[in-house]
Each structure stands twice: as C-alpha cells, then as structure tokens.
C-alpha positions in Angstrom: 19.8 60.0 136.4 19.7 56.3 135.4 24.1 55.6 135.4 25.1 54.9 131.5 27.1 52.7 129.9 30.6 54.0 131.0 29.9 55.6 134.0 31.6 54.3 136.9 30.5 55.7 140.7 33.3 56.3 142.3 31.3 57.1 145.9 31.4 53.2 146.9 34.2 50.3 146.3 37.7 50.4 146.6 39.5 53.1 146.4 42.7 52.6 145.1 41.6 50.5 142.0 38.8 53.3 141.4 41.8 55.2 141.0 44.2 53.6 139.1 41.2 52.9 136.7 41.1 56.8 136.4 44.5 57.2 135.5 45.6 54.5 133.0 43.2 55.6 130.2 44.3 59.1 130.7 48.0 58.3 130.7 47.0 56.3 127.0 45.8 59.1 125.6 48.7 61.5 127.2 51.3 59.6 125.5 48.9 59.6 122.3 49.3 63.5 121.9 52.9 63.7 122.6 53.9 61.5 119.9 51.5 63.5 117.8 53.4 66.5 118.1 56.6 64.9 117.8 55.7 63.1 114.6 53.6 66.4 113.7 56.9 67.9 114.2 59.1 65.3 112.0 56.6 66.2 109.6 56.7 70.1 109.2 60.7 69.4 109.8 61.1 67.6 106.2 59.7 71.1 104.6 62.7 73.0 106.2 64.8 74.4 108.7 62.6 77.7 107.8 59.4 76.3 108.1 60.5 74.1 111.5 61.4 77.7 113.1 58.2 79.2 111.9 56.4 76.3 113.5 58.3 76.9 116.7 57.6 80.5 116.7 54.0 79.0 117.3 54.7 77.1 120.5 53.9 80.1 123.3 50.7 81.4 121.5 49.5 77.1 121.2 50.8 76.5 124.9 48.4 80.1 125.7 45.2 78.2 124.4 46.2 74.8 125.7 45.7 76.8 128.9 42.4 78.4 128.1 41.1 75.4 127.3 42.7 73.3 130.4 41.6 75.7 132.9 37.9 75.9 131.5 38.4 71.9 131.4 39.6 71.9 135.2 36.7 73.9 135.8 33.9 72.0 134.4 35.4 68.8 135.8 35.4 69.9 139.3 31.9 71.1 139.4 30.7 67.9 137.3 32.1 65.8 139.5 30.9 67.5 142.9 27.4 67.2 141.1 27.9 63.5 140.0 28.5 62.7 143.5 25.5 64.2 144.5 23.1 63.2 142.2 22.0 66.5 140.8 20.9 65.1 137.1 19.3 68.6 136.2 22.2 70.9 137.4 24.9 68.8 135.8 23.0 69.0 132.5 22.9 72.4 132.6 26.4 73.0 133.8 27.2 70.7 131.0 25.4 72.7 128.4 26.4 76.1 129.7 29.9 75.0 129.9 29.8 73.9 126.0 28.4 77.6 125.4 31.1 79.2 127.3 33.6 76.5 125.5 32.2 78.3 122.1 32.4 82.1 123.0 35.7 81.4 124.2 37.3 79.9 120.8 35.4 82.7 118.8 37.4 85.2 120.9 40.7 83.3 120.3 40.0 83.3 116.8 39.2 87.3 116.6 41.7 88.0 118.8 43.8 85.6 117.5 43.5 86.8 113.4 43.9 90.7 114.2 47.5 90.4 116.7 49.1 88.0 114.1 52.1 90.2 113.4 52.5 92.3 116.9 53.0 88.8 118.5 54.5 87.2 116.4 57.4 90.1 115.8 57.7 90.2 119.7 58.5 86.5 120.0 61.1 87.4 117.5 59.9 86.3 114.3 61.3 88.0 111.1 60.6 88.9 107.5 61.5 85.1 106.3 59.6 83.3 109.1 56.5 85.9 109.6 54.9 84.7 106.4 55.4 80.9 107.1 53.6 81.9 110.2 50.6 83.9 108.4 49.7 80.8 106.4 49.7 78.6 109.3 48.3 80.7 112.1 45.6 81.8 109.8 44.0 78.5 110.1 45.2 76.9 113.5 42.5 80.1 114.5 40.1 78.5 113.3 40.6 75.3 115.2 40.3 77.6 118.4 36.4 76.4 119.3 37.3 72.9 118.3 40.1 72.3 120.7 38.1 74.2 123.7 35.2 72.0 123.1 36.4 68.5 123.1 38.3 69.4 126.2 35.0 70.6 127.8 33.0 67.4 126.4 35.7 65.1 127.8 36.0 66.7 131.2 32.3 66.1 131.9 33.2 62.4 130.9 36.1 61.8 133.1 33.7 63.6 135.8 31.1 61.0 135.2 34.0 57.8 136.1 34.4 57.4 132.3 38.4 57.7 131.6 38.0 55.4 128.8 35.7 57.7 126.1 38.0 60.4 126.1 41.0 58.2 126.1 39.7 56.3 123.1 38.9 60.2 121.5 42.1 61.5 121.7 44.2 58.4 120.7 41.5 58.3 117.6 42.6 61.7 117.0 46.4 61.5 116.9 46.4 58.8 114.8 44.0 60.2 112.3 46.7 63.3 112.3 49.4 61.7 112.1 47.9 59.9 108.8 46.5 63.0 107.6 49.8 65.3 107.9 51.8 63.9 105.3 49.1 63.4 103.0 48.2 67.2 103.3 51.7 68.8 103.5 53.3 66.6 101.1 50.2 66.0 98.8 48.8 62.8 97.9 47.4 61.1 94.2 44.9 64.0 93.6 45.3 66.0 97.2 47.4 68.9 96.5 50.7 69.7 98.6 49.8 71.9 100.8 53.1 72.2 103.4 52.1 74.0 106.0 48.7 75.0 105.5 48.1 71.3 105.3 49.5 70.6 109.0 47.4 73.6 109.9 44.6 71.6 108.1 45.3 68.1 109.8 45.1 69.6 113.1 42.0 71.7 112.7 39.8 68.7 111.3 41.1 66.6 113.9 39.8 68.2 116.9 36.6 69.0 115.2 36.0 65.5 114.1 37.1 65.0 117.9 35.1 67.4 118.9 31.9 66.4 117.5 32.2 63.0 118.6 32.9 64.1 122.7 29.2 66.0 122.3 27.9 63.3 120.5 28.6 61.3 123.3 27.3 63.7 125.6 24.3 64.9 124.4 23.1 60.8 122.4 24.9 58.5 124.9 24.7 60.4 128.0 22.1 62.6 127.6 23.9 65.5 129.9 22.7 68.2 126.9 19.7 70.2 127.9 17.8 73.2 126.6 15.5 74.6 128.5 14.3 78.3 128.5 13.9 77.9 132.7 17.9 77.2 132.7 19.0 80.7 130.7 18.6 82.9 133.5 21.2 80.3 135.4 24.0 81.0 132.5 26.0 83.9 134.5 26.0 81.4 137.9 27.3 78.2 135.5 29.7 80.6 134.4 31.1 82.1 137.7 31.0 78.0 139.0 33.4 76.9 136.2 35.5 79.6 136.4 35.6 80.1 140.1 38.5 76.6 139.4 39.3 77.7 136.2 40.7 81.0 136.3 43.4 79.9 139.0 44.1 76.8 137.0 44.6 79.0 133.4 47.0 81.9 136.0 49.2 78.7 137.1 49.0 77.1 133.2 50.0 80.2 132.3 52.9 81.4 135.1 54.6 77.7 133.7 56.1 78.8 130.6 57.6 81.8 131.6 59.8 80.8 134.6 60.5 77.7 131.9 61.8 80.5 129.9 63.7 81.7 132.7 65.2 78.9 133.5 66.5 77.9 130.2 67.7 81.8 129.7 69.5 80.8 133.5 71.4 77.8 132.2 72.2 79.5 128.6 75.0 81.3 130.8 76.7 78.3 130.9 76.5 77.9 127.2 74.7 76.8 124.5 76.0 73.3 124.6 74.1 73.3 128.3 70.9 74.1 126.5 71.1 71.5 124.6 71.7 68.8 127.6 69.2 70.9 129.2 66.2 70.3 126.4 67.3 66.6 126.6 66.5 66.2 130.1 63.6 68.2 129.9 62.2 66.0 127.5 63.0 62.8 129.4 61.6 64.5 132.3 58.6 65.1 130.4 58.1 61.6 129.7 58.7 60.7 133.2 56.1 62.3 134.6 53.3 61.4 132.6 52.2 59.4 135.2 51.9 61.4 137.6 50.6 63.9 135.5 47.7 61.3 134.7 47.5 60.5 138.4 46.7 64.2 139.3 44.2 63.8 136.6 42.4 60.9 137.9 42.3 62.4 141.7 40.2 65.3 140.2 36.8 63.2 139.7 37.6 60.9 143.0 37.6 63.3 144.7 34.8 65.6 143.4 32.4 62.5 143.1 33.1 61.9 146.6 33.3 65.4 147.9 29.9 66.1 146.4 28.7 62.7 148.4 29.9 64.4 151.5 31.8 61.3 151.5 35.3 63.2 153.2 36.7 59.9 154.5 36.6 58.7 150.9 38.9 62.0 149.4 40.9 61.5 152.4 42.0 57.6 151.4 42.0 58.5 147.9 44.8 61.5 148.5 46.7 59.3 151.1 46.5 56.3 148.4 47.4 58.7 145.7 50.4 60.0 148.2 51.7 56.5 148.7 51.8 56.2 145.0 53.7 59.2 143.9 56.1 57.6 146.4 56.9 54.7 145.2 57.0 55.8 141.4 59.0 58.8 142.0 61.7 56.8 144.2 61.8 53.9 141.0 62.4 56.4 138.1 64.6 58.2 140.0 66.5 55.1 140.6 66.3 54.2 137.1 67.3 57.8 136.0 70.7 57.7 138.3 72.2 54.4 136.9 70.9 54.9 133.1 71.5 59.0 132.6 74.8 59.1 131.2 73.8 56.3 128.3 70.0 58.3 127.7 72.0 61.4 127.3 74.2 59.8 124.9 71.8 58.7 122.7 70.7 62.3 122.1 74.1 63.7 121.8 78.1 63.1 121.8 78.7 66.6 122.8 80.6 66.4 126.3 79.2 68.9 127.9 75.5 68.6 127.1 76.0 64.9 128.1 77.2 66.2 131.3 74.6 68.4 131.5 71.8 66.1 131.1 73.4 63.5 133.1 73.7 66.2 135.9 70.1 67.2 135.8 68.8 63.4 135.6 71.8 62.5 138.6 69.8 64.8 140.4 65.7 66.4 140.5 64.2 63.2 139.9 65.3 62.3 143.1 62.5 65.1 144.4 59.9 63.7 141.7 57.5 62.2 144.6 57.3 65.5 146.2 56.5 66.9 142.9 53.7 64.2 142.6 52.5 64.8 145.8 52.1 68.5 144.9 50.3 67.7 141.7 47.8 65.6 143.5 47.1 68.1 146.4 46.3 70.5 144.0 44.3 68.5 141.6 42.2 67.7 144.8 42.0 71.3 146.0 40.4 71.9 142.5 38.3 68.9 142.6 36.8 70.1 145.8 36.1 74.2 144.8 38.9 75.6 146.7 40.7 76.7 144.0 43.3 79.3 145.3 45.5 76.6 147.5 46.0 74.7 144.5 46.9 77.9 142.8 49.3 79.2 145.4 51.0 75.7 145.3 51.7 75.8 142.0 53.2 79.6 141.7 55.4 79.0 145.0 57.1 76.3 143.5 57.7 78.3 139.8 57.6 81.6 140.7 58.1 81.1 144.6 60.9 78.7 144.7 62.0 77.9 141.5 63.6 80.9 139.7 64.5 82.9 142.4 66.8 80.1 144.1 68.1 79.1 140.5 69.5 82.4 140.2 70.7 82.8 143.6 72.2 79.2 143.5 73.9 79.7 139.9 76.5 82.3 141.7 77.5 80.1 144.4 77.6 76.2 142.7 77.1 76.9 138.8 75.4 75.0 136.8 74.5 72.5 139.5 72.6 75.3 141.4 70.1 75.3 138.8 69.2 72.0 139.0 69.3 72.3 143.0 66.9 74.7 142.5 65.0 73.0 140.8 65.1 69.5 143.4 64.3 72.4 146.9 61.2 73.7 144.7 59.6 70.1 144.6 60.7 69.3 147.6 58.9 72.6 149.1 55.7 72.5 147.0 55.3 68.7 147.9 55.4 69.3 151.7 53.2 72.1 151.3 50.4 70.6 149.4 50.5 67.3 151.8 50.0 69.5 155.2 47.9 72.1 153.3 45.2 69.6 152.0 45.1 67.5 155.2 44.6 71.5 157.0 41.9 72.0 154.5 39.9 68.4 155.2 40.5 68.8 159.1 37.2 70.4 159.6 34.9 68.0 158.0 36.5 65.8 160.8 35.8 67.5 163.8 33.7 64.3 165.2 36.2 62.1 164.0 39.7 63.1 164.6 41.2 60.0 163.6 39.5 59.7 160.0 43.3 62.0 158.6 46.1 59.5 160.1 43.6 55.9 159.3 45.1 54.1 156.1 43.4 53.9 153.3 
C-alpha cells in the first residue's frame, strides 16, 4: 500500500516525538467535545430547570453508547494498527470495511432497542411524569444519531491506526463547533428556522456526527482508499468480526463497569451531605480536565504500539511504554503540584459554601498526588489492547474500580470519614499503576528471551 498523504509510520524514527505527535491532535479534539457538551449544556439550561433535568436523565443511556462505540473503536484500532505495521494492505481494507458494516448493524440496534425501552429506562433512572415527555421528544431523535456516532468513531480509529492523529482531530473540532453554532439556532429558532427547544439540540447533535460521519469515510474510502468490496472477502465477515471484538468487548465491560462504581462513589460521599456532593462534582470536574492528557496519551500508545507490534518490532513497544511511563511521571507529579497550592482558590471559584470548598480542596490536596500511577495504568492498558491481549487491560481497569476503589471507600469512610473516600481513591491508582507497569513488562518478557536486557535499556 503506497503510504498517503497523512500517514505517518511509526515502525522507524524516534520514538518519543512519534508519540507526542499521536497525542497532541487527540488531546485538541478531547478538549473540543468537552466544551461541546458544556456549551450544549448552557444551552438546553436557558429552556429550564425542567428541561436541564430531562437532559440529565439522558447522561447513563449516552455514556452506554459512548461505550459501544469506544470499545468497537478500540477494537478496530488495535487490529488496524497490528496490520499497518505489517503491511497487510488487503486485510486492513477489509477489516476496515467489515468494521464500518459492524459500526452500522450496531447503531440500527441502538436505535430499535433504543425507541421500544424509552419509558422502562427512563422510569428506572427516575424520571417522572413532568420530565418523561421532555425526554420522549429528545430521545426520540438522539436514536437516530446512534449509526452516525458508531461510524465516525470507527472511520477515525482506522485513521489514528494509519499515524494520522490530525484527520480525526480536525473532524471532531469541525464538529463541535458546527454544534455549538447550530444549537441555539435550532432550540431557540432563528429568522425563518422555527424554535425547536429540545428537539433542536437533539437535531444539532444528530446532523453533526453524520456530517462528521460522512466526512471520516470519505476520507477513508477517496483519500485512503482502505474501502473495499469484494465478493472473495464476505466469507471473512464473521473472522473481522471476532478480531475487533476479541479488544472490544473487554474495552465496552470496563467503559461500562466506570459509571457505576462512579455512582457509588458519589452515593458514598452523599453521607456526608449534600454540600460534599457538590465539592465532590467540583473536583471531579477539575479532575476531568486534568487528565485529558493522559487520557490522550493512552490514546496515542494504542497505534505505537500496534504499528510496531505488527512489525515484530518489540524493542520499539518496549521504549514507547517506558517513554510513555516517564511521561505520566512527570505530568502527574506537576499538576499535582499545581493542584496542592491552587485548590482552595479553584474550589472557590465554583462555590462559597464552606464545606464543599473543603471538600474539593480535600480531594484536590490529595488523589492527584497518585495521578502518574493512574497514567501509568492508562498506558499499560492501552498497550495491552494495542497488542491483542485484551483481558490484562481489562482486569486492570475493574481492579482499580471495582477491585480497589469502592470496596476500600466504604471500608475507609468508617474509620477516617470523608477523607477515606478520597484515600480510597489515591491506594486504587496507586495499585492499578503498579500493576499495569510489572504486568506489561511480564507480558513483553518472552519476545525477549534472546535479549534479556532489551526491558531495563532506556528508550
């Protein structure tokens, strides 16, 4: 396959800007969808406090195809990016066309699936006879969007696979702005647009990702040419299939396990009041933000190491986690500098209640001092994905939520309060990150057998 345009081999060169090439675009267009959905939610916030809370009804059942879509993402990526490395033109085009039929099937379900459990969901999350209809006219086209969030995600997978962070960067930032200048046109109406409220936010979202959407397989199938249909390749769907979701199942199952010990957690620190809850959101959030980077830097180690994994090039994923190790180091240690003098005045700045301030300033005094193991742990299990072995990563992931995480924030909360959360919270990343670094360098150890020293060299 002649390389295109935008397609960067990652096989040969250095390592460490290969890397940081990787994650810069993808921490652009990170930063592009959160302030989406915070002006998204400005937005539908000016309509009402009703309409707000039917919005926020919405959050698990969006957060549940987030993760679909994700884990088929995670999927596709890995085995892309094994086959980039390797050269294999013809079996990443037909991954890459199976995947995008799999991508489709997938959203139709959500939507069926989706249309029919409207009011059972929704009445077990809690919603009521004043909010249930504000959801009806939402969730009734969000659905439809179902196929057209899956898809881009798929078509900008096989792109960040390829070496090419940019494209899908340059996508999603197109398509947060283009929402946030289509929202208030469609919910508050616009010279002859009709006001629409919240069917128009449901609007504005939907025709973003599908004019997103087009535009990844555009580039696919006209730029990059990875689109190909051929009746020789059909009998192959089942085995593109089970090699996408081989990585993607475990990655949806950890997506998935997230929300609920979140859940947990803030059900854990609503004992202490709902003043707590409130400090807690506001370090969550901050949180949130602060780990973007690493976030983008787990990101960027999936293709590394996949491109170079497929090469049989194991010294290469090695230096790329160790890099990628040294990283999350020195990030994690700065912010949680930065965090320590400055969380009393960010906490502040959200609120003047006393004890949420103390609250957030307690949870920022604290966890982000464990925010390099955390980074650490995201990496390892990026590369365990990247690689096809995707149960470690899995495993690392539950033992710090469901392992680590709730269990010890309850037991803690009896003996030191409210601090015994957050403890909780700092022994689960500490735990995780340990595990994932002597985990992955178990895992590499046999590629090494003739060269022993090839784990401890520096990058």
């Amino acid at each position: 396959m002649k390389p295109t345009r935008m397609r960067m081999n990652m096989t040969e060169g250095p390592i460490g800007p290969a890397i940081v090439s990787l994650m810069i675009p993808m921490m652009v267009g990170m930063v592009a969808l959160v302030s989406y959905n915070i002006a998204d939610t400005w937005f539908i916030g000016q309509l009402g406090t009703l309409e707000l809370a039917a919005v926020s009804f919405t959050f698990p059942v969006a957060f549940i195809v987030n993760a679909l879509s994700m884990g088929l993402g995670v999927g596709t990526s890995s085995v892309a990016s094994r086959l980039f490395g390797a050269n294999e033109t013809g079996t990443i085009q037909r991954i890459t066309t199976h995947a995008a039929l799999l991508a489709v099937m997938v959203g139709i379900a959500v939507l069926i699936l989706g249309l029919l459990t409207i009011d059972p969901v929704f009445l077990m999350l809690g919603a009521d006879e004043t909010t249930l209809p504000l959801i009806h006219r939402y969730m009734s086209i969000y659905y439809f969007g179902g196929v057209f969030l899956i898809v881009p995600m798929i078509g900008n997978s096989v792109l960040r696979a390829s070496g090419d962070a940019k494209t899908p960067s340059l996508l999603m930032t197109l398509g947060a702005v283009l929402n946030v200048i289509l929202d208030p046109i469609l919910i508050f109406g616009w010279g002859p647009i009709p006001r629409m409220e919240l069917e128009g936010a449901a609007i504005s979202t939907v025709a973003c990702n599908a004019l997103v959407g087009a535009l990844s397989v555009g580039v696919i199938y006209f730029r990059d040419q990875l689109f190909r249909f051929k009746m020789k390749d059909w009998p192959m769907l089942l085995d593109s299939w089970r090699r996408i979701l081989h990585v993607g199942i475990p990655s949806m199952a950890s997506s998935l396990v997230a929300p609920v010990t979140t859940a947990f957690i803030t059900w854990q620190v609503s004992q202490f009041g709902q003043e707590s809850v409130a400090g807690f959101g506001v370090a969550s959030r901050i949180e949130g933000l602060s780990l973007m980077a690493l976030m983008a830097l787990g990101a960027a180690v999936t293709p590394f190491s996949g491109q170079n994994y497929g090469a049989k090039k194991y010294d290469r994923v090695m230096s790329g986690a160790r890099f990628a190790w040294r990283w999350c180091t020195f990030y994690g240690l700065t912010v949680a500098i930065i965090l320590f003098a400055s969380s009393k005045y960010i906490a502040l700045f959200f609120t003047d209640n006393a004890t949420a301030v103390g609250t957030a300033t307690m949870h920022l005094s604290m966890v982000p001092w464990s925010y390099a193991f955390l980074g650490i742990s995201m990496v390892c299990v990026s590369a365990f994905n990247a690689i096809g072995k995707p149960t470690p990563g899995m495993l690392i992931s539950m033992t710090r939520t469901i392992g680590v995480y709730a269990p010890l924030a309850f037991v803690l909360a009896w003996f030191f309060g409210l601090r015994g959360v957050f403890l909780a919270a700092f022994c689960a990343n500490i735990v995780t990150g340990l595990l994932g670094y002597f985990w992955f360098k178990l895992a590499m150890k046999p590629y090494f057998q003739s060269q022993p020293d090839i784990l401890e060299k520096p990058a």
